[in-house]
DOZA-372379 format. One record per atom (N, C-alpha, C): residue number from 0; chain; atom name; x, y, z. Coordinates in pm, 1 decimal, decimal comma, always signed. Atoms other than C-alpha are relative to their C-alpha. Example, Ala and Ser with C-alpha at 12.3 -4.5 7.8 and 13.67 -1.06 7.14 Angstrom:
REM DOZA-372379
{k->0; c->A; a->N; xx->+89,0; yy->-119,0; zz->+0,0};
{k->0; c->A; a->CA; xx->+1230,0; yy->-450,0; zz->+780,0};
{k->0; c->A; a->C; xx->+90,0; yy->+120,0; zz->+0,0};
{k->1; c->A; a->N; xx->-82,0; yy->-119,0; zz->-6,0};
{k->1; c->A; a->CA; xx->+1367,0; yy->-106,0; zz->+714,0};
{k->1; c->A; a->C; xx->-77,0; yy->+109,0; zz->+73,0};
END
This chain:
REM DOZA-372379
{k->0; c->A; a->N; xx->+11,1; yy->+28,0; zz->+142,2};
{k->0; c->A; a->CA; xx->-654,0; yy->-275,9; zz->+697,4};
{k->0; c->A; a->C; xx->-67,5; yy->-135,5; zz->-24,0};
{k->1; c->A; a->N; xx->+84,3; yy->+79,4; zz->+45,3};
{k->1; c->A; a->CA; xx->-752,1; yy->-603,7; zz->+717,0};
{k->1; c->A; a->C; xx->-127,3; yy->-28,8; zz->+62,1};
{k->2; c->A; a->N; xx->+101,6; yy->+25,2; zz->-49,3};
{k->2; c->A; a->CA; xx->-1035,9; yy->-577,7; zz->+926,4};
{k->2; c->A; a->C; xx->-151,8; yy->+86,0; zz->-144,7};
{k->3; c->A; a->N; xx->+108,5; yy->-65,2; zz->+73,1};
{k->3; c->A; a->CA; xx->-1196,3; yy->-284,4; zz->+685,3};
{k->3; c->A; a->C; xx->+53,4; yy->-116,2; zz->-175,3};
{k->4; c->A; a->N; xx->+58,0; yy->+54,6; zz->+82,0};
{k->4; c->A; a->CA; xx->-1146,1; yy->-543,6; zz->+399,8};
{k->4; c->A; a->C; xx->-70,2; yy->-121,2; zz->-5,6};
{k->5; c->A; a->N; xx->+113,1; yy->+114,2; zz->+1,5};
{k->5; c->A; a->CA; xx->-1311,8; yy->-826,1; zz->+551,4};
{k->5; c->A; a->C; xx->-161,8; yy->+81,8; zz->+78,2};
{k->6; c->A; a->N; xx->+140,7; yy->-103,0; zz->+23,3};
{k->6; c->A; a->CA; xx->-1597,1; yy->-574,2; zz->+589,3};
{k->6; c->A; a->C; xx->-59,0; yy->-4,5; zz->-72,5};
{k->7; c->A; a->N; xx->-16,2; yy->+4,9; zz->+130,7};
{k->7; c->A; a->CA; xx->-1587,3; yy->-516,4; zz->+242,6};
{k->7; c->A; a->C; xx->-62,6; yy->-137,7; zz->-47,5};
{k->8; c->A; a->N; xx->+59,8; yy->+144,0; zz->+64,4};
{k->8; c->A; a->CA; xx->-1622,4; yy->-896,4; zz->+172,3};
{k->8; c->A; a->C; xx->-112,4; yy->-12,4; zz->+17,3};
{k->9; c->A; a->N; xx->+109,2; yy->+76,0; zz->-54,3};
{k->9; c->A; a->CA; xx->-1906,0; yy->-948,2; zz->+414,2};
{k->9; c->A; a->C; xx->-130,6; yy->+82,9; zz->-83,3};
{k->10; c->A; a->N; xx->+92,8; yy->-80,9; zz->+87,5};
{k->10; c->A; a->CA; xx->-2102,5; yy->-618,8; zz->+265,0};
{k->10; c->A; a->C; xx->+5,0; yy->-46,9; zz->-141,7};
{k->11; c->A; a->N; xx->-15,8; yy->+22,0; zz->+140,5};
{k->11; c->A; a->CA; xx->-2010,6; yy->-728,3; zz->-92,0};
{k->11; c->A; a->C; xx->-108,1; yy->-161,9; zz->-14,2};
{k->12; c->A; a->N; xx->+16,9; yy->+108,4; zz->-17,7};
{k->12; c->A; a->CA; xx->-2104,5; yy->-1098,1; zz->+3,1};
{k->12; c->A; a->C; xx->-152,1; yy->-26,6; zz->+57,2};
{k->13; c->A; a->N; xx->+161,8; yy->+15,4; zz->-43,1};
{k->13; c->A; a->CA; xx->-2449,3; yy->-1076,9; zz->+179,1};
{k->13; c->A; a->C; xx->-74,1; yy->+151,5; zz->-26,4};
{k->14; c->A; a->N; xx->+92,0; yy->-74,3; zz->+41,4};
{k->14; c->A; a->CA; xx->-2539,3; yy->-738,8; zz->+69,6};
{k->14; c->A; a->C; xx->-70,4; yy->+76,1; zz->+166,7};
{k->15; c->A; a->N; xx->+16,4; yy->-42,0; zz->-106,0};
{k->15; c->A; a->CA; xx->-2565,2; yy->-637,1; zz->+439,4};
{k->15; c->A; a->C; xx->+82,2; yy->+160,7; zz->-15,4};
{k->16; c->A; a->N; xx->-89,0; yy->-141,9; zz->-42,5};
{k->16; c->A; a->CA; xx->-2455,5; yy->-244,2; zz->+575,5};
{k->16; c->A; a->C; xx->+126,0; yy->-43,6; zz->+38,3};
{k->17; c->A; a->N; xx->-115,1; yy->-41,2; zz->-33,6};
{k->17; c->A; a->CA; xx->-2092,0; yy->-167,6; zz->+669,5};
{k->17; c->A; a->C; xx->-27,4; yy->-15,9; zz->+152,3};
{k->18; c->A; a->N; xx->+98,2; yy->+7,3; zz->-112,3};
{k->18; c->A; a->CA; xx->-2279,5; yy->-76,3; zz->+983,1};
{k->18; c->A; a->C; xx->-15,2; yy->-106,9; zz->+102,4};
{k->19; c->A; a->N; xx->+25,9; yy->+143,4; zz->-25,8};
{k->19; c->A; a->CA; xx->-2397,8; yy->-394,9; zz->+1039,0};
{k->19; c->A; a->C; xx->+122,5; yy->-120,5; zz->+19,0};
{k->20; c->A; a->N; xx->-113,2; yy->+58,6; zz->-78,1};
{k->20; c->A; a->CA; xx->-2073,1; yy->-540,3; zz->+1059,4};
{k->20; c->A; a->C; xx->+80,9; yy->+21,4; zz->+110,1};
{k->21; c->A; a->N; xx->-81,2; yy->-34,2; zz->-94,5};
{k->21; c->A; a->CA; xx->-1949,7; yy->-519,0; zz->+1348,0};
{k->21; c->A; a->C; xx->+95,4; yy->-126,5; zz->+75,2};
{k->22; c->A; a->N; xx->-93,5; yy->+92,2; zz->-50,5};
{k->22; c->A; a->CA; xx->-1673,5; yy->-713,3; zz->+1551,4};
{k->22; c->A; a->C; xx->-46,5; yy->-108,4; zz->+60,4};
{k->23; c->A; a->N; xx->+67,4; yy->+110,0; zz->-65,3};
{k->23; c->A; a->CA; xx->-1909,9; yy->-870,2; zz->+1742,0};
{k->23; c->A; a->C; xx->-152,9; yy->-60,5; zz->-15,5};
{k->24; c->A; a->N; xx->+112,3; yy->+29,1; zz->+58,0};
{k->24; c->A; a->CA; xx->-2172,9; yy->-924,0; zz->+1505,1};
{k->24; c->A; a->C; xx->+24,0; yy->-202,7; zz->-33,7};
{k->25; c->A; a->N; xx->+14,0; yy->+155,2; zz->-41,8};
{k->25; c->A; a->CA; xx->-2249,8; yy->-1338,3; zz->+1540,4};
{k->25; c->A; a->C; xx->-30,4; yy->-34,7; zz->-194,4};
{k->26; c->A; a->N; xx->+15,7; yy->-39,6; zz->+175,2};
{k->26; c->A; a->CA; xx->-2212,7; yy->-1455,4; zz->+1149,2};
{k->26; c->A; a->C; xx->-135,6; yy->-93,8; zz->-7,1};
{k->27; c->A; a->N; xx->+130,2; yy->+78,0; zz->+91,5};
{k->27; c->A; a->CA; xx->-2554,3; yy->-1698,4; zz->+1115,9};
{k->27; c->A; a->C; xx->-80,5; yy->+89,7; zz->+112,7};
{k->28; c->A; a->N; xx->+96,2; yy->-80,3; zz->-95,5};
{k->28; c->A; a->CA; xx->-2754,9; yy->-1519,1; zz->+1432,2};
{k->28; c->A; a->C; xx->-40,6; yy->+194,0; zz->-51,7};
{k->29; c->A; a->N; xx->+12,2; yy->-111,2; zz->+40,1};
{k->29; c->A; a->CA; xx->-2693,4; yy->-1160,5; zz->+1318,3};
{k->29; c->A; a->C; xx->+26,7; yy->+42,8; zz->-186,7};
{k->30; c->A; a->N; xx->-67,5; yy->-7,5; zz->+138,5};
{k->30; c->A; a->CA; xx->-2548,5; yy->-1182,1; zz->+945,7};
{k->30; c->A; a->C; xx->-96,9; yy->-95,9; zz->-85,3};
{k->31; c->A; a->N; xx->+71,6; yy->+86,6; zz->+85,8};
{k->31; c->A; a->CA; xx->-2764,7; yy->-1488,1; zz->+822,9};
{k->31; c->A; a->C; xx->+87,1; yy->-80,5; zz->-70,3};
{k->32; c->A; a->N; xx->-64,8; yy->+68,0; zz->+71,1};
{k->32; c->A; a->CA; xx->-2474,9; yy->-1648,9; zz->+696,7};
{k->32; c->A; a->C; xx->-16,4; yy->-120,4; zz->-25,6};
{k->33; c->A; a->N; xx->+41,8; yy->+195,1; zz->+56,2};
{k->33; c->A; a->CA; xx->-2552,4; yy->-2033,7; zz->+552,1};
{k->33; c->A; a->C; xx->+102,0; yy->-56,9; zz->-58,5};
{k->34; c->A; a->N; xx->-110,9; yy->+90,7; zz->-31,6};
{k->34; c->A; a->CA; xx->-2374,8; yy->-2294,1; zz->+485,8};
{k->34; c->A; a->C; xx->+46,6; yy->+87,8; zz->-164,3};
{k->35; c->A; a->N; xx->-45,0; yy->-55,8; zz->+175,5};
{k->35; c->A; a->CA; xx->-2343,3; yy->-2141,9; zz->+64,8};
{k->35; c->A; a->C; xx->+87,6; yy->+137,8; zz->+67,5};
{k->36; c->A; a->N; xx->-72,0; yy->-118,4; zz->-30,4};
{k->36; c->A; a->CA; xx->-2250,4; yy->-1799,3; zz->+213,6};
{k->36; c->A; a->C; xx->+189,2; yy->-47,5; zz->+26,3};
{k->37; c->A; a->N; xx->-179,8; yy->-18,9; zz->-66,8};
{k->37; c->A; a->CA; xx->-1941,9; yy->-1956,0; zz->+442,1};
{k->37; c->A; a->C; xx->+101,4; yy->-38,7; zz->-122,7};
{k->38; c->A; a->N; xx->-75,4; yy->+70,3; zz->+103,1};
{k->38; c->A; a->CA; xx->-1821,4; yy->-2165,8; zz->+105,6};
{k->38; c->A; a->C; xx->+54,0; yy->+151,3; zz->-56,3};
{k->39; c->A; a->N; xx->-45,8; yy->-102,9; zz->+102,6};
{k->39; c->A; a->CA; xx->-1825,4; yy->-1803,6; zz->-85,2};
{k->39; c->A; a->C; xx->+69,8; yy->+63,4; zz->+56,6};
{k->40; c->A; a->N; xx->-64,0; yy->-78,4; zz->-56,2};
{k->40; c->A; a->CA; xx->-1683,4; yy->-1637,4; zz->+211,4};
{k->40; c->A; a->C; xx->+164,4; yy->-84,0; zz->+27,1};
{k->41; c->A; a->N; xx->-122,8; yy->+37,3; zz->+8,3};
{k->41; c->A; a->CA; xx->-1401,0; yy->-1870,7; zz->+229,9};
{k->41; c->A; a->C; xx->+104,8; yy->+39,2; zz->-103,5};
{k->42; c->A; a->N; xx->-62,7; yy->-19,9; zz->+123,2};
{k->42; c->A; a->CA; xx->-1345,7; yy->-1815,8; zz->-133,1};
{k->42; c->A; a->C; xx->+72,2; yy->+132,5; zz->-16,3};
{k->43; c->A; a->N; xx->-30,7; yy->-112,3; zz->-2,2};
{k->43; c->A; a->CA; xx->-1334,2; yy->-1497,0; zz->-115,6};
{k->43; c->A; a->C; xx->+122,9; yy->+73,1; zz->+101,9};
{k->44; c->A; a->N; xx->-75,3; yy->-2,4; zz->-98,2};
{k->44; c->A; a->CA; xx->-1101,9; yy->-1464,1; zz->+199,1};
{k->44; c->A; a->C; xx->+163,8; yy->-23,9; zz->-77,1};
{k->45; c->A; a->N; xx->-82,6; yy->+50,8; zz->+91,7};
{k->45; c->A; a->CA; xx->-873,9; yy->-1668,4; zz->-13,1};
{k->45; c->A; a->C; xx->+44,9; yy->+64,5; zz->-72,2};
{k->46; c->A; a->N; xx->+1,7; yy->-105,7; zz->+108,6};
{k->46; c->A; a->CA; xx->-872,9; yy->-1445,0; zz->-311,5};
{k->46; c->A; a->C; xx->+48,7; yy->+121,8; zz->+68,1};
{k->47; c->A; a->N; xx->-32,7; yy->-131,6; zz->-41,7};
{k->47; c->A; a->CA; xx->-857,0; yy->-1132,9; zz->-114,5};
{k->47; c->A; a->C; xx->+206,1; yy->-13,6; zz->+70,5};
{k->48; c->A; a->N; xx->-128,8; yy->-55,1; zz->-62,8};
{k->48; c->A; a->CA; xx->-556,0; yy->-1199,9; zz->+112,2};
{k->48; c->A; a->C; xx->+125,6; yy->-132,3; zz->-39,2};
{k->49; c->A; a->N; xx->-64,9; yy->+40,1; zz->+52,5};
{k->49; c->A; a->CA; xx->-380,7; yy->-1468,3; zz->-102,9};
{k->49; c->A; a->C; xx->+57,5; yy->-136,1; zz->+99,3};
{k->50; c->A; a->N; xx->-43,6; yy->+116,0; zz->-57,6};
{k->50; c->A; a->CA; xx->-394,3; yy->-1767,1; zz->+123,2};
{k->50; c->A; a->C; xx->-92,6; yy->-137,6; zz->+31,9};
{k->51; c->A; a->N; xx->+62,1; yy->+139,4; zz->-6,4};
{k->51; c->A; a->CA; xx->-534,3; yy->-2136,6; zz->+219,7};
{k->51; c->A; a->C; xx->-147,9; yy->+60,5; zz->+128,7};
{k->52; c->A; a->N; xx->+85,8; yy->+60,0; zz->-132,3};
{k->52; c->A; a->CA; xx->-857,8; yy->-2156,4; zz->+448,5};
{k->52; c->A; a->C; xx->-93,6; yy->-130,9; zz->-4,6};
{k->53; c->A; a->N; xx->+70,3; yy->+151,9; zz->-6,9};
{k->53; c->A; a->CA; xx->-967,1; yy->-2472,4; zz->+557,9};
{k->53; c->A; a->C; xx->-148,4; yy->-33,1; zz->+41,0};
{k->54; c->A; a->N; xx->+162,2; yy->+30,1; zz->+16,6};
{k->54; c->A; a->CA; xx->-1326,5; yy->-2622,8; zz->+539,8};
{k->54; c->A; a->C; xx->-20,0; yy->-1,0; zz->+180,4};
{k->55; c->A; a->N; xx->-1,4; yy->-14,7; zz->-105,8};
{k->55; c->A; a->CA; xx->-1262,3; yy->-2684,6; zz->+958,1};
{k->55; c->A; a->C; xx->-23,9; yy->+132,5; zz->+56,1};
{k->56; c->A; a->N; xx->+38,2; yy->-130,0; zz->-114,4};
{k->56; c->A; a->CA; xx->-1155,5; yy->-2346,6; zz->+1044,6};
{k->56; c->A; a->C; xx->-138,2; yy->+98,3; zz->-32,7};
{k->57; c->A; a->N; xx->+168,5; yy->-99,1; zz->+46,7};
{k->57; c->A; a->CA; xx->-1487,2; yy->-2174,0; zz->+845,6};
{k->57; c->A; a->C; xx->-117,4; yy->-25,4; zz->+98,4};
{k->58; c->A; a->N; xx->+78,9; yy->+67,6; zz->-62,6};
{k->58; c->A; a->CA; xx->-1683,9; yy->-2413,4; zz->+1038,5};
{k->58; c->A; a->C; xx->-4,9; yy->+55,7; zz->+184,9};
{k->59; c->A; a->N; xx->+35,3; yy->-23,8; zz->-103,8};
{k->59; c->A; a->CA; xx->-1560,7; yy->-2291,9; zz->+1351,0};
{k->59; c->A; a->C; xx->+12,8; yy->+144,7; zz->+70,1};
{k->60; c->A; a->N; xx->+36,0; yy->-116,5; zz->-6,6};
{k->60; c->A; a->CA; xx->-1588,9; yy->-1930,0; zz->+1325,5};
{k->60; c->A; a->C; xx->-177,8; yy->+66,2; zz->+22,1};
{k->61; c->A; a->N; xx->+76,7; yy->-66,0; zz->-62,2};
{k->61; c->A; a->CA; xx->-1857,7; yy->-1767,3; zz->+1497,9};
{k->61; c->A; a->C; xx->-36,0; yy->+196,0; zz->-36,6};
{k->62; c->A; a->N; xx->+10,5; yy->-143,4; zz->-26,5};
{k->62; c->A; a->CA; xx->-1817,1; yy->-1375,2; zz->+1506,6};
{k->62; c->A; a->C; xx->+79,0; yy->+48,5; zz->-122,0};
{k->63; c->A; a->N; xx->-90,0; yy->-79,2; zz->+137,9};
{k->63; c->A; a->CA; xx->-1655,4; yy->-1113,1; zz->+1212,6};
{k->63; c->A; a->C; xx->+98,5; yy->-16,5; zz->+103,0};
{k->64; c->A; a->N; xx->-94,6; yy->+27,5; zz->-71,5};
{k->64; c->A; a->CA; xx->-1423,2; yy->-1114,0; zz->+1524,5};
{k->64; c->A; a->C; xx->+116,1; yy->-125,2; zz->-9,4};
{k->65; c->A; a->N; xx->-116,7; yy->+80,3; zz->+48,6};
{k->65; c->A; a->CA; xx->-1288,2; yy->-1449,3; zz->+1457,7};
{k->65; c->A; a->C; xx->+38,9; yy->-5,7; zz->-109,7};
{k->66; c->A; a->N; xx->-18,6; yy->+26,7; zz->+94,9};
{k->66; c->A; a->CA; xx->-1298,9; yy->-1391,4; zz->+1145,8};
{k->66; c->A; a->C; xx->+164,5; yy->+53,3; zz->-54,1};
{k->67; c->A; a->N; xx->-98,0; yy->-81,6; zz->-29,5};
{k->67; c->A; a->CA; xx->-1060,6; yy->-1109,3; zz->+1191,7};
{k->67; c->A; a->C; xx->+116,9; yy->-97,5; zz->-8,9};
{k->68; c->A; a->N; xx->-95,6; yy->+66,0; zz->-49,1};
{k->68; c->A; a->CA; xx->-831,3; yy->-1309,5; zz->+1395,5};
{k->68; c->A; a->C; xx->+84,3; yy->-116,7; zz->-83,6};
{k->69; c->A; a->N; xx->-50,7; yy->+143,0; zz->+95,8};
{k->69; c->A; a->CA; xx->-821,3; yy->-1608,8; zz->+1185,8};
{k->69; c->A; a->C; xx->+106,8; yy->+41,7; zz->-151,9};
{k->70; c->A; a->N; xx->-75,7; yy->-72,7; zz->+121,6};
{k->70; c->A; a->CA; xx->-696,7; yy->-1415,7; zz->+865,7};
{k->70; c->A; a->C; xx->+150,4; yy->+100,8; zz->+93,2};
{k->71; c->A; a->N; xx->-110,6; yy->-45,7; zz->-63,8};
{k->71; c->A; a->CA; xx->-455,5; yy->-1214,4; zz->+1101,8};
{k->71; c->A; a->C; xx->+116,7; yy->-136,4; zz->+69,3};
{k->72; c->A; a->N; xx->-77,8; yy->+160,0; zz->-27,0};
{k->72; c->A; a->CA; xx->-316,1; yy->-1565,0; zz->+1220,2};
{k->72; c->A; a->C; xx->+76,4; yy->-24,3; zz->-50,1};
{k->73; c->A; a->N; xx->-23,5; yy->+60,2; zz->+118,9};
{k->73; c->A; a->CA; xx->-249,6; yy->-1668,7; zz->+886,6};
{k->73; c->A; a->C; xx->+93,4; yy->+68,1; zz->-93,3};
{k->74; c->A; a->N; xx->-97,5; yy->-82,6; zz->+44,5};
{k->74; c->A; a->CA; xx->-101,8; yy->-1354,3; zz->+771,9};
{k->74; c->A; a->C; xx->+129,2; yy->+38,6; zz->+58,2};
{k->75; c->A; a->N; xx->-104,4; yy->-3,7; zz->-137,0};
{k->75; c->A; a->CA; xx->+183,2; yy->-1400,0; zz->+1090,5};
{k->75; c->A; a->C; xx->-24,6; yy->+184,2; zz->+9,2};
END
């Protein structure tokens, strides 16, 4: 569940395929993500699953994989 809604975000958010997300899709190498994207994707992260993310951990996410993880973290 929360992987297919940070799917959702990333397709909603860059306008990329479903497809195209994948676990081990790299977020600025394969996704294009920039520094504006990670701000909106934080926001949005936030919004969606009702909790804090910090300007650090955005920074040191790499893959939809950590992205995963990081929100599963957070949600114990």
């Amino acid at each position: 569940m929360v992987k297919t809604k940070i799917v959702d975000i990333f397709v909603d958010l860059l306008g990329v395929s479903a497809e195209e997300v994948t676990e081990d899709a790299r977020l600025i190498e394969d996704l294009a993500v920039d520094s504006l994207d990670a701000v909106e994707l934080s926001l949005a992260l936030e919004e969606q699953f009702s909790l804090t993310v910090e300007d650090h951990e955005i920074e040191q996410l790499q893959t939809v994989s950590d992205v995963i993880n990081l929100i599963q973290r957070k949600l114990g």
